[in-house]
PDB file of N, H, CA, C and O in Angstrom:
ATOM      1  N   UNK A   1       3.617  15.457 -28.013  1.00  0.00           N
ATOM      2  CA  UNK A   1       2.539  15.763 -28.918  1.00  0.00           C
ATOM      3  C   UNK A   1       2.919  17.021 -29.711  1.00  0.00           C
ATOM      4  O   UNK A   1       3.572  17.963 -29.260  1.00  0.00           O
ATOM      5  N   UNK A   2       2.426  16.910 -30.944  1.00  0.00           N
ATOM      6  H   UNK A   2       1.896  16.144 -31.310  1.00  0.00           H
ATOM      7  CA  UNK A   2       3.086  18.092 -32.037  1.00  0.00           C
ATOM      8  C   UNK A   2       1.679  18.232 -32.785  1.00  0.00           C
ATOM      9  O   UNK A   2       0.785  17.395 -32.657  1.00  0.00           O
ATOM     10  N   UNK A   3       1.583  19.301 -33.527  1.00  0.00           N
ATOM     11  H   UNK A   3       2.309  19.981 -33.631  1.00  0.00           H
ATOM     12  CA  UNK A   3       0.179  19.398 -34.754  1.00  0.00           C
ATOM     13  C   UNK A   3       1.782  19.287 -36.093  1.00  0.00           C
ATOM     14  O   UNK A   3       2.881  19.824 -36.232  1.00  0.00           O
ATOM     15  N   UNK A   4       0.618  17.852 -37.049  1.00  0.00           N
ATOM     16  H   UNK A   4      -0.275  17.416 -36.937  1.00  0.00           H
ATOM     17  CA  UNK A   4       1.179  17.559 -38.079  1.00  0.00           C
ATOM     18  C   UNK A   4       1.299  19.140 -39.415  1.00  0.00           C
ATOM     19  O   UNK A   4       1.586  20.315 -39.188  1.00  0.00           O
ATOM     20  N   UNK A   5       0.999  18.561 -40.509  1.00  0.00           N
ATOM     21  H   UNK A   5       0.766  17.606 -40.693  1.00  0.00           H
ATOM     22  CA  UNK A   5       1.243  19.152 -41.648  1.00  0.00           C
ATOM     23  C   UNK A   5      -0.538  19.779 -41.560  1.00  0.00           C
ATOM     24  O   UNK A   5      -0.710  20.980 -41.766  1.00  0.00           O
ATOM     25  N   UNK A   6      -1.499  19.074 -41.318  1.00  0.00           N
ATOM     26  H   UNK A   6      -1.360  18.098 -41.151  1.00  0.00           H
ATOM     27  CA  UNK A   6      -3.056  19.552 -41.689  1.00  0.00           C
ATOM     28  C   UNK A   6      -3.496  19.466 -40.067  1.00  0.00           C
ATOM     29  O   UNK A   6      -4.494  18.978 -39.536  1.00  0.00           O
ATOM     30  N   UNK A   7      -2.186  20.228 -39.446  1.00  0.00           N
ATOM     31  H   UNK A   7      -1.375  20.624 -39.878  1.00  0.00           H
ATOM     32  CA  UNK A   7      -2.724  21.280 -38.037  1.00  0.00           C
ATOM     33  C   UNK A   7      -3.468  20.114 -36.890  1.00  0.00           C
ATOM     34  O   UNK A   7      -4.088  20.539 -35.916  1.00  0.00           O
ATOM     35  N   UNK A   8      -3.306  18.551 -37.166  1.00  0.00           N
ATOM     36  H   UNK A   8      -2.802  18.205 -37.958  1.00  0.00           H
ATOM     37  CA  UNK A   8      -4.045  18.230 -36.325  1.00  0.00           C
ATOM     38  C   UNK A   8      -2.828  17.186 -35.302  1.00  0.00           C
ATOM     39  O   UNK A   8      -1.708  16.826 -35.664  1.00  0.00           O
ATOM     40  N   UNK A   9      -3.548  16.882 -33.909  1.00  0.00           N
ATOM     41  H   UNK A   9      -4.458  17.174 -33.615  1.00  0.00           H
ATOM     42  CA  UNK A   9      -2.059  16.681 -32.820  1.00  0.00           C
ATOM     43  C   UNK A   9      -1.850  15.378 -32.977  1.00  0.00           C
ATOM     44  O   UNK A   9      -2.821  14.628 -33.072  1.00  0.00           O
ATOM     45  N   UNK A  10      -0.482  14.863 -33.033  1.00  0.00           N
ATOM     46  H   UNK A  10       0.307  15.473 -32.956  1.00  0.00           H
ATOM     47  CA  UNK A  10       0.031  13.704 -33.130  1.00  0.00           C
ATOM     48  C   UNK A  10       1.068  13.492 -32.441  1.00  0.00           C
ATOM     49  O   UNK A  10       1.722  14.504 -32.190  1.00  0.00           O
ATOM     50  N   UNK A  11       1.659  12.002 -31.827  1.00  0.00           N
ATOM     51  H   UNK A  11       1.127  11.180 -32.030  1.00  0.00           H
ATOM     52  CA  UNK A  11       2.518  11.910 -30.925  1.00  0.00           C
ATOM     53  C   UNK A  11       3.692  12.127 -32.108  1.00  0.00           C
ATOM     54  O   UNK A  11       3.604  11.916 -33.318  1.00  0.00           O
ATOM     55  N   UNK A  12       4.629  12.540 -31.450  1.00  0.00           N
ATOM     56  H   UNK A  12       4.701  12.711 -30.467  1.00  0.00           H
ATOM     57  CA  UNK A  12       5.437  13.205 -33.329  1.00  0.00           C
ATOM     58  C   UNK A  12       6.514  12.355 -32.156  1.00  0.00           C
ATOM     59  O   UNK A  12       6.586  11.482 -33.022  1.00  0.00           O
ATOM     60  N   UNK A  13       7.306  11.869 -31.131  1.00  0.00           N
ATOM     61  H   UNK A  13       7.248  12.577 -30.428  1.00  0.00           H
ATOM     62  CA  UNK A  13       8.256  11.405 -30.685  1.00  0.00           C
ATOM     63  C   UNK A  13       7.812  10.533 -29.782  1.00  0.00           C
ATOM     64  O   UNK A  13       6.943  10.665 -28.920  1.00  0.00           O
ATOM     65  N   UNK A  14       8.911   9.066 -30.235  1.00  0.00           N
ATOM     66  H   UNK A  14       9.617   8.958 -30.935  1.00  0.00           H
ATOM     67  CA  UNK A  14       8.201   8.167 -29.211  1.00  0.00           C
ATOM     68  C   UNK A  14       9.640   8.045 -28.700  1.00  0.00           C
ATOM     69  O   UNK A  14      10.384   8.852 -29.259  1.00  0.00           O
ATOM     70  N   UNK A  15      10.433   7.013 -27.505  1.00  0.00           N
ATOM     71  H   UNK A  15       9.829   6.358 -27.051  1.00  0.00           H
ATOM     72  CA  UNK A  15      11.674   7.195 -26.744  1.00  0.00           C
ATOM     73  C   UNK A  15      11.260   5.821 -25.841  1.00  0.00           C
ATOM     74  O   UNK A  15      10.909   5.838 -24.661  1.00  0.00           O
ATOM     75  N   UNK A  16      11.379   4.759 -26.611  1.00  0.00           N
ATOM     76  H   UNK A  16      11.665   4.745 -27.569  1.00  0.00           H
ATOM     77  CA  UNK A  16      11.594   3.214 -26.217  1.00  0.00           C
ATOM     78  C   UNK A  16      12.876   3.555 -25.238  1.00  0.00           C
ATOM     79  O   UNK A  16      13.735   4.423 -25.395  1.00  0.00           O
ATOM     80  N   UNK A  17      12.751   2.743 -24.346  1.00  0.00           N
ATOM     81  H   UNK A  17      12.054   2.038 -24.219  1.00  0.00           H
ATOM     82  CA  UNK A  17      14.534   2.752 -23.666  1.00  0.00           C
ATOM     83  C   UNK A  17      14.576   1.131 -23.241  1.00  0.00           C
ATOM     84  O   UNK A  17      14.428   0.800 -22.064  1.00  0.00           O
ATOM     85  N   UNK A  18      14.732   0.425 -24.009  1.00  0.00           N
ATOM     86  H   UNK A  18      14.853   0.693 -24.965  1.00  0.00           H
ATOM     87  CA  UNK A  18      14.919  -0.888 -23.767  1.00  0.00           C
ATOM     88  C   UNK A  18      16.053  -1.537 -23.292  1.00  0.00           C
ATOM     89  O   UNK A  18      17.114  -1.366 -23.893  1.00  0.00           O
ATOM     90  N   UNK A  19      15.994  -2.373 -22.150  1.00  0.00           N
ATOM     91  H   UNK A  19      15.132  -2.512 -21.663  1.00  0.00           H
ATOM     92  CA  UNK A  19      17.221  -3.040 -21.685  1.00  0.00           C
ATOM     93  C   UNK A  19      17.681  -4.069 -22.587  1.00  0.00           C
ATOM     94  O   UNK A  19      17.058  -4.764 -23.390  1.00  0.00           O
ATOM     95  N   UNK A  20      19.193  -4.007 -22.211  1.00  0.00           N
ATOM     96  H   UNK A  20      19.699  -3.442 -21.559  1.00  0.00           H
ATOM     97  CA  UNK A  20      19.606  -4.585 -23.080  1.00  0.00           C
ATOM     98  C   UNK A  20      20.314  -5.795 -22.636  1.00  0.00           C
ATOM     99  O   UNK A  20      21.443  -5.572 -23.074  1.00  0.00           O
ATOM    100  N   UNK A  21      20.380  -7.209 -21.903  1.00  0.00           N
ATOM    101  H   UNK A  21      19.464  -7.390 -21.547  1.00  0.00           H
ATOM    102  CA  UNK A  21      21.393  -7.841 -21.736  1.00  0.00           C
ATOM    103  C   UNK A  21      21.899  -8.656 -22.061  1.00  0.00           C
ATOM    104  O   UNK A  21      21.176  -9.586 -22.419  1.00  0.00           O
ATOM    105  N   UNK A  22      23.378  -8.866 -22.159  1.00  0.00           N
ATOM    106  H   UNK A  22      23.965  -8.110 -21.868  1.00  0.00           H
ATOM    107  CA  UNK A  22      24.448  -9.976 -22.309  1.00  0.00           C
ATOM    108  C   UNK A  22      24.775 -11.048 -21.288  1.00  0.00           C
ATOM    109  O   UNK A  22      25.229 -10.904 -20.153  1.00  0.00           O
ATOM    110  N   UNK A  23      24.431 -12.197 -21.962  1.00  0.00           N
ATOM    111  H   UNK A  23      24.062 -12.314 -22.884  1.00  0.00           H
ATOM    112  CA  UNK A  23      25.192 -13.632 -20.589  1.00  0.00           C
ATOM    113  C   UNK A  23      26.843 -13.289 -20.871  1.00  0.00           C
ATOM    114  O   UNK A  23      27.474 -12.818 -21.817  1.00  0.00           O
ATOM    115  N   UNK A  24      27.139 -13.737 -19.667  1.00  0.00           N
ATOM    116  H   UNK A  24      26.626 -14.120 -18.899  1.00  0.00           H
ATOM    117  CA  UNK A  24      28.458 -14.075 -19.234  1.00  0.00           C
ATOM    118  C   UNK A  24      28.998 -12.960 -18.754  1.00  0.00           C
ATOM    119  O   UNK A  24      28.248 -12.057 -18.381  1.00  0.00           O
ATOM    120  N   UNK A  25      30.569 -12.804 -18.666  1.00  0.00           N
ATOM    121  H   UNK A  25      31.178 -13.537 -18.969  1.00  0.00           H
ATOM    122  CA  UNK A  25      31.119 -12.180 -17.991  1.00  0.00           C
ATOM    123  C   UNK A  25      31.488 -10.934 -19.091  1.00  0.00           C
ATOM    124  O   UNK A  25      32.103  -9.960 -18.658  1.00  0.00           O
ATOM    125  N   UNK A  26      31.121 -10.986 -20.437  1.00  0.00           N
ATOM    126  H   UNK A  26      30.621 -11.777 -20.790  1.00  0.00           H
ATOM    127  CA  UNK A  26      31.992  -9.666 -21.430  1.00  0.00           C
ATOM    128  C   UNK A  26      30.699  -9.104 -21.922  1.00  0.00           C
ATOM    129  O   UNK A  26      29.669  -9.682 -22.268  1.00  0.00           O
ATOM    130  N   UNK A  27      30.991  -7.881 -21.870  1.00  0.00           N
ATOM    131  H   UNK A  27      31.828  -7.411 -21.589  1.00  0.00           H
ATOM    132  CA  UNK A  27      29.649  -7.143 -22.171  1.00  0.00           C
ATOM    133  C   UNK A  27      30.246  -6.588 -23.870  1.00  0.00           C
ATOM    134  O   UNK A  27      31.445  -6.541 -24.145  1.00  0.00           O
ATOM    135  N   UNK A  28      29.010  -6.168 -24.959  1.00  0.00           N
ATOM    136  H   UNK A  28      28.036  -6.206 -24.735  1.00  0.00           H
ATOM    137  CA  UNK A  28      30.362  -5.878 -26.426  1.00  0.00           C
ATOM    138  C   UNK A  28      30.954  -4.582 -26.095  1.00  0.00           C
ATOM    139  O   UNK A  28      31.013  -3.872 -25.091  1.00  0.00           O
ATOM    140  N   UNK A  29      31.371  -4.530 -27.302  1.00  0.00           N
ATOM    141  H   UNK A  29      31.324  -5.107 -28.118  1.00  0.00           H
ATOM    142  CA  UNK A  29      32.274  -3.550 -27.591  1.00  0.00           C
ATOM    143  C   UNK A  29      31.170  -2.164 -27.706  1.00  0.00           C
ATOM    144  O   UNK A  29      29.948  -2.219 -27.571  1.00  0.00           O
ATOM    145  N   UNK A  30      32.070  -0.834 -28.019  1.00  0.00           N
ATOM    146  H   UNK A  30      33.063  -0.790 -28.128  1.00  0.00           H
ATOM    147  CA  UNK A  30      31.155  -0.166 -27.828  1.00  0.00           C
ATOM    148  C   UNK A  30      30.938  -0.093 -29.386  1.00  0.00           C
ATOM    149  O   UNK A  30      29.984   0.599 -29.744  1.00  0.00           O
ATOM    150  N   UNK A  31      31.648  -0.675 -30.313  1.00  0.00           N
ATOM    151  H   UNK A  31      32.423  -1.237 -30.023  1.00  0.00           H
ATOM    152  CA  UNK A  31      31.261  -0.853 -31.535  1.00  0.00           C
ATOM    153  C   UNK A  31      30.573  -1.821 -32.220  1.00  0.00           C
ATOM    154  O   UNK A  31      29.808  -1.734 -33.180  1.00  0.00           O
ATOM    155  N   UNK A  32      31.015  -2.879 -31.495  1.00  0.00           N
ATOM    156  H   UNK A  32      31.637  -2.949 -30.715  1.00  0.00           H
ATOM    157  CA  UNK A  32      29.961  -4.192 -31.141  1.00  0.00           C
ATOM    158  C   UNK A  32      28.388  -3.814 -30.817  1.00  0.00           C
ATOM    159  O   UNK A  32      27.474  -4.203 -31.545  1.00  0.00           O
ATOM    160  N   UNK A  33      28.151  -2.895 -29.468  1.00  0.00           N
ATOM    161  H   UNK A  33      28.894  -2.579 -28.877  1.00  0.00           H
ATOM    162  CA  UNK A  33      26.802  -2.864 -29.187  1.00  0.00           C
ATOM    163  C   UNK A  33      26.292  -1.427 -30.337  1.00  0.00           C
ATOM    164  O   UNK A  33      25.198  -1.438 -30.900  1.00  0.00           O
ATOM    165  N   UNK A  34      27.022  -0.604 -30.463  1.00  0.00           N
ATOM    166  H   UNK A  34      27.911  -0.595 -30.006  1.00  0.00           H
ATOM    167  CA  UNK A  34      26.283   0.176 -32.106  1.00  0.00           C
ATOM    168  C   UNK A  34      25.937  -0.531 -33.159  1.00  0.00           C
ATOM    169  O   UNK A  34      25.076  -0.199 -33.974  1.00  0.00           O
ATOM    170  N   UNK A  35      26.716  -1.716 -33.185  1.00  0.00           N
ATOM    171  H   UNK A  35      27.416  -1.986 -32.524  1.00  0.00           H
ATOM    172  CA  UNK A  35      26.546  -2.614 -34.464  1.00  0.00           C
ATOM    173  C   UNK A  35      24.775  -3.040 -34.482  1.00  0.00           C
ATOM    174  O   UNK A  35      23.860  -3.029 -35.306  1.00  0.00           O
ATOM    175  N   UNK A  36      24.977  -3.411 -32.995  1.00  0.00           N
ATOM    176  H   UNK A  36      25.720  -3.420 -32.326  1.00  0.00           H
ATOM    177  CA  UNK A  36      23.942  -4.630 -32.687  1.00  0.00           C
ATOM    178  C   UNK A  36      22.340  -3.815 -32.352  1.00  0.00           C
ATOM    179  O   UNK A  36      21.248  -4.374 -32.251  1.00  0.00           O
ATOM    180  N   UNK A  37      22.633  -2.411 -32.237  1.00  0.00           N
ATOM    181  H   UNK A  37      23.520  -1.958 -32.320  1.00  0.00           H
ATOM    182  CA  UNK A  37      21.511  -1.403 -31.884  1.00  0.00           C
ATOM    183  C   UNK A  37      21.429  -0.824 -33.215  1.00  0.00           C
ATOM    184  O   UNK A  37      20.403  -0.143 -33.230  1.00  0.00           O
ATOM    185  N   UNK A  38      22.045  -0.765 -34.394  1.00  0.00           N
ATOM    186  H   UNK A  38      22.878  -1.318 -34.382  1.00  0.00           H
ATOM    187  CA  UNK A  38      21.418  -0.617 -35.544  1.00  0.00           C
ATOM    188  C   UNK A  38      20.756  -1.842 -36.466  1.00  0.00           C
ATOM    189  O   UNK A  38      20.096  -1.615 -37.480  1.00  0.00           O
ATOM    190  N   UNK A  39      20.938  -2.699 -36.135  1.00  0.00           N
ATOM    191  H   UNK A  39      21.475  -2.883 -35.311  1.00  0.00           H
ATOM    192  CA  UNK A  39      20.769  -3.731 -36.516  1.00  0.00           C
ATOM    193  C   UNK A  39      19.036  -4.099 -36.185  1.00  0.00           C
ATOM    194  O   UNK A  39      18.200  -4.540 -36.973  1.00  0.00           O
ATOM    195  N   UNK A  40      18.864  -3.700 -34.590  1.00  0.00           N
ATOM    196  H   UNK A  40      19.544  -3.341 -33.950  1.00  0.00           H
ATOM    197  CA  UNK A  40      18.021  -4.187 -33.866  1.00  0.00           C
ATOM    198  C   UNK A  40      16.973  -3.422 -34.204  1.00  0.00           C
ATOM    199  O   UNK A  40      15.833  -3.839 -33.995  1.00  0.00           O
ATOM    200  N   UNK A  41      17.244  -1.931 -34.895  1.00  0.00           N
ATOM    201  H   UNK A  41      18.169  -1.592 -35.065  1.00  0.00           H
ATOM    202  CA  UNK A  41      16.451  -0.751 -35.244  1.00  0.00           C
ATOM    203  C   UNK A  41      16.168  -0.753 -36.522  1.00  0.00           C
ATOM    204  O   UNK A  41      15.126  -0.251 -36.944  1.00  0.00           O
ATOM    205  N   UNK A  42      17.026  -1.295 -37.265  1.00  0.00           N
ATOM    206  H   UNK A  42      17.872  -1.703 -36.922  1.00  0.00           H
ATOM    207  CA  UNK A  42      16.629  -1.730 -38.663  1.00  0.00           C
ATOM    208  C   UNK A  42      15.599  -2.819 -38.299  1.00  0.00           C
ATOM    209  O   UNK A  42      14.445  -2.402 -38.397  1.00  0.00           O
ATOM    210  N   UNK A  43      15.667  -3.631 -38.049  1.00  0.00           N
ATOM    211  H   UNK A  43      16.605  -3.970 -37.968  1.00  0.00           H
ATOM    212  CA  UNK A  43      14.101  -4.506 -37.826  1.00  0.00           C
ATOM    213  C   UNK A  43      13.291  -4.921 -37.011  1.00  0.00           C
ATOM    214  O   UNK A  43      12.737  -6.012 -36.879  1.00  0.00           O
ATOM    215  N   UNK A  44      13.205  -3.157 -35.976  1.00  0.00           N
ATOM    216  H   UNK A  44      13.655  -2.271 -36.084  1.00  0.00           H
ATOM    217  CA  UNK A  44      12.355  -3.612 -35.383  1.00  0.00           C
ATOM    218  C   UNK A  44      10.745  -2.920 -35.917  1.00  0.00           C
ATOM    219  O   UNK A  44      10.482  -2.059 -36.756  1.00  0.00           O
ATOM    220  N   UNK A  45       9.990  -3.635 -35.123  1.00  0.00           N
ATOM    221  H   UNK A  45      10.204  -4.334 -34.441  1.00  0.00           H
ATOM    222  CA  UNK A  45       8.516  -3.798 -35.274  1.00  0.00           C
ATOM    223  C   UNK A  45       7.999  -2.573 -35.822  1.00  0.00           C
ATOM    224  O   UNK A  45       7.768  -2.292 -36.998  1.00  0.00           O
ATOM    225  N   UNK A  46       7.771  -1.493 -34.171  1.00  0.00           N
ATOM    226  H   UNK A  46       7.958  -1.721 -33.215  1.00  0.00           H
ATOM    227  CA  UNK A  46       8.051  -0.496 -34.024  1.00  0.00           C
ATOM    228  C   UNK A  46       8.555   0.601 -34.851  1.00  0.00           C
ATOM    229  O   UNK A  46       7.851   1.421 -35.442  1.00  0.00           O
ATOM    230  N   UNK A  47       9.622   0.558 -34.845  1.00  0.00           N
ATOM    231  H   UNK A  47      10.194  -0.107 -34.365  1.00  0.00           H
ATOM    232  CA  UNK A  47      10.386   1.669 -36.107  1.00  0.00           C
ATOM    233  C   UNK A  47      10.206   1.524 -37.717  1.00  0.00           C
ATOM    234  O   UNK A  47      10.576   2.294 -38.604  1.00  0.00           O
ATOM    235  N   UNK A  48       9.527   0.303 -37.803  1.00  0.00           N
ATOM    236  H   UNK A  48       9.226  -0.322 -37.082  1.00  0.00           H
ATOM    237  CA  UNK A  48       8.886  -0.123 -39.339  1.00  0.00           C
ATOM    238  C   UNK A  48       7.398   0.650 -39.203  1.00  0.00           C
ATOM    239  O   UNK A  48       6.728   1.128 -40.118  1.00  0.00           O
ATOM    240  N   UNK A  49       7.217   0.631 -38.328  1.00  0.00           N
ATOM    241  H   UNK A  49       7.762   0.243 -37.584  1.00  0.00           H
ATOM    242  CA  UNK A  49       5.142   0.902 -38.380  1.00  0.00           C
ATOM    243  C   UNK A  49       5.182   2.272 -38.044  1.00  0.00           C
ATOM    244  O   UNK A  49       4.850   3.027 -38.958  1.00  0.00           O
ATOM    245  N   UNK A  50       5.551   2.870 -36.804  1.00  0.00           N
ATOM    246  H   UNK A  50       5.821   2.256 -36.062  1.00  0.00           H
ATOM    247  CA  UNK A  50       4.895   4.192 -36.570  1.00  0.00           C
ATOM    248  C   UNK A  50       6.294   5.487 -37.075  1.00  0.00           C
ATOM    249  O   UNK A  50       7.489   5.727 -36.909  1.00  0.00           O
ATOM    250  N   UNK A  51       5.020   6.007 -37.786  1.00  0.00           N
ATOM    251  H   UNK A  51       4.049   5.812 -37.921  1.00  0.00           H
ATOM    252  CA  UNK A  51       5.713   7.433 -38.306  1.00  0.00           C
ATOM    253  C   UNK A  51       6.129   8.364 -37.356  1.00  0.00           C
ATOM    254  O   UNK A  51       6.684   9.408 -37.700  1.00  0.00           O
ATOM    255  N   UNK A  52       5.940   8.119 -36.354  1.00  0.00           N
ATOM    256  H   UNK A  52       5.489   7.272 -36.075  1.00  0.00           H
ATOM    257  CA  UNK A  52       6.514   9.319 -35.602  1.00  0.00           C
ATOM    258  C   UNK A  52       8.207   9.264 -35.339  1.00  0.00           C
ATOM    259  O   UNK A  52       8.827   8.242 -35.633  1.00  0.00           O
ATOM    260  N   UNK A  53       8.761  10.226 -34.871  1.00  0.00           N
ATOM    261  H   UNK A  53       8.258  11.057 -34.632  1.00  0.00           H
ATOM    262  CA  UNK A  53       9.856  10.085 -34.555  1.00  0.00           C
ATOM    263  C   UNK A  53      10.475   9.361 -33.776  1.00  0.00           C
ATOM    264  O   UNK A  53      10.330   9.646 -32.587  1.00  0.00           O
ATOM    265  N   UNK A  54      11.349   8.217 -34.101  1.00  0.00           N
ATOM    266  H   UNK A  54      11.466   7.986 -35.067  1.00  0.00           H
ATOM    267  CA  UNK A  54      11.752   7.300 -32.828  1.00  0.00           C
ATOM    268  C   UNK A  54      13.143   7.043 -32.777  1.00  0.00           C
ATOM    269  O   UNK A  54      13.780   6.455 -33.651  1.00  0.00           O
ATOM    270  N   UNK A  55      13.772   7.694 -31.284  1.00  0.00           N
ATOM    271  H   UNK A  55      13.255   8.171 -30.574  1.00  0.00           H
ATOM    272  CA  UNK A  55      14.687   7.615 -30.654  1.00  0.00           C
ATOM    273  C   UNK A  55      14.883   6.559 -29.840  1.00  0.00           C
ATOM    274  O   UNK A  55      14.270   6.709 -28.783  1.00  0.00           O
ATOM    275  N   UNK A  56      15.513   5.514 -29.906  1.00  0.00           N
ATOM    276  H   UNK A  56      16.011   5.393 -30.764  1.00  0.00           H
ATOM    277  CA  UNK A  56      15.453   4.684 -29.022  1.00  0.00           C
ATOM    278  C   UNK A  56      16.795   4.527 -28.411  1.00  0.00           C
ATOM    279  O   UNK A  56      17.811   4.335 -29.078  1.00  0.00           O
ATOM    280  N   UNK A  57      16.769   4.599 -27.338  1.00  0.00           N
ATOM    281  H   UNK A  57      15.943   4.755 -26.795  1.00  0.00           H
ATOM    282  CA  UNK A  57      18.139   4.933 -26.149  1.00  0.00           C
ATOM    283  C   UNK A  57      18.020   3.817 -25.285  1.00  0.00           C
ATOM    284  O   UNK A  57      17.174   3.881 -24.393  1.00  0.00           O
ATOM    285  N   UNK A  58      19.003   2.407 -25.442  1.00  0.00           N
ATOM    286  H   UNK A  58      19.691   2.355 -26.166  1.00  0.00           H
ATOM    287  CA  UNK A  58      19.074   1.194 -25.151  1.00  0.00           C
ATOM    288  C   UNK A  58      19.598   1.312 -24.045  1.00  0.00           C
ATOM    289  O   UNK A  58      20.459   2.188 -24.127  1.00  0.00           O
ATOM    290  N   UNK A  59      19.505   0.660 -22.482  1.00  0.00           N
ATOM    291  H   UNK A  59      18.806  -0.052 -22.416  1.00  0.00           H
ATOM    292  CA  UNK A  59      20.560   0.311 -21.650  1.00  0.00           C
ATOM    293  C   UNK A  59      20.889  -0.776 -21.396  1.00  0.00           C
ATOM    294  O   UNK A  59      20.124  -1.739 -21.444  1.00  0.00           O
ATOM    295  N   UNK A  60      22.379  -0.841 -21.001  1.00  0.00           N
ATOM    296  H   UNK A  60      23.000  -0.058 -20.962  1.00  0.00           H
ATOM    297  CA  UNK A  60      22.722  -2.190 -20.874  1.00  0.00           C
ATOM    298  C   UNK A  60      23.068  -2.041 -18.947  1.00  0.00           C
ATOM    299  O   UNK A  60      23.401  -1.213 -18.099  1.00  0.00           O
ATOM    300  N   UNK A  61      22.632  -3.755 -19.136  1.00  0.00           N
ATOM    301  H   UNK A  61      22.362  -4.427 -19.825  1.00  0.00           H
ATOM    302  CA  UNK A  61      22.441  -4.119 -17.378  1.00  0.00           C
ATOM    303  C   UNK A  61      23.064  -5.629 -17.761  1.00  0.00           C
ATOM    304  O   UNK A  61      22.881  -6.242 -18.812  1.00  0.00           O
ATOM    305  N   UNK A  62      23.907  -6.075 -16.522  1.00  0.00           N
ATOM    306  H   UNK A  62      24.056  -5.577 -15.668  1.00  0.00           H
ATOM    307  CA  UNK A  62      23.964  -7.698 -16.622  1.00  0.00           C
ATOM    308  C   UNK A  62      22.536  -8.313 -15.161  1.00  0.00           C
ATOM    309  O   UNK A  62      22.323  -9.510 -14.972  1.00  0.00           O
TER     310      UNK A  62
END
């Protein structure tokens, strides 16, 4: 929580940590999964709608 521009409190940082997984046995690249986490941040829902600051820190699990 932060006070905006007209002093009043807003969640100013949100911190999604969404799993991330791959079938099979090859998980990507680590340029592969930057590819695929900007990609995923360019359209997601979320990062289109709320103004606050959003960090989203993906993990990957098989």
């Amino acid at each position: 929580m932060a006070k905006d521009a007209a002093e009043r409190m807003v969640v100013a940082t949100v911190t999604p940590r969404p799993r991330c997984q791959f079938p099979g046995e090859r998980l990507p690249s680590d340029e592969e999964f930057a590819g695929l986490h900007e990609q995923a941040h360019r359209e997601c829902f979320w990062a289109n709608s709320v103004r606050s600051d959003m960090r989203i820190e993906p993990e990957t699990y098989r």
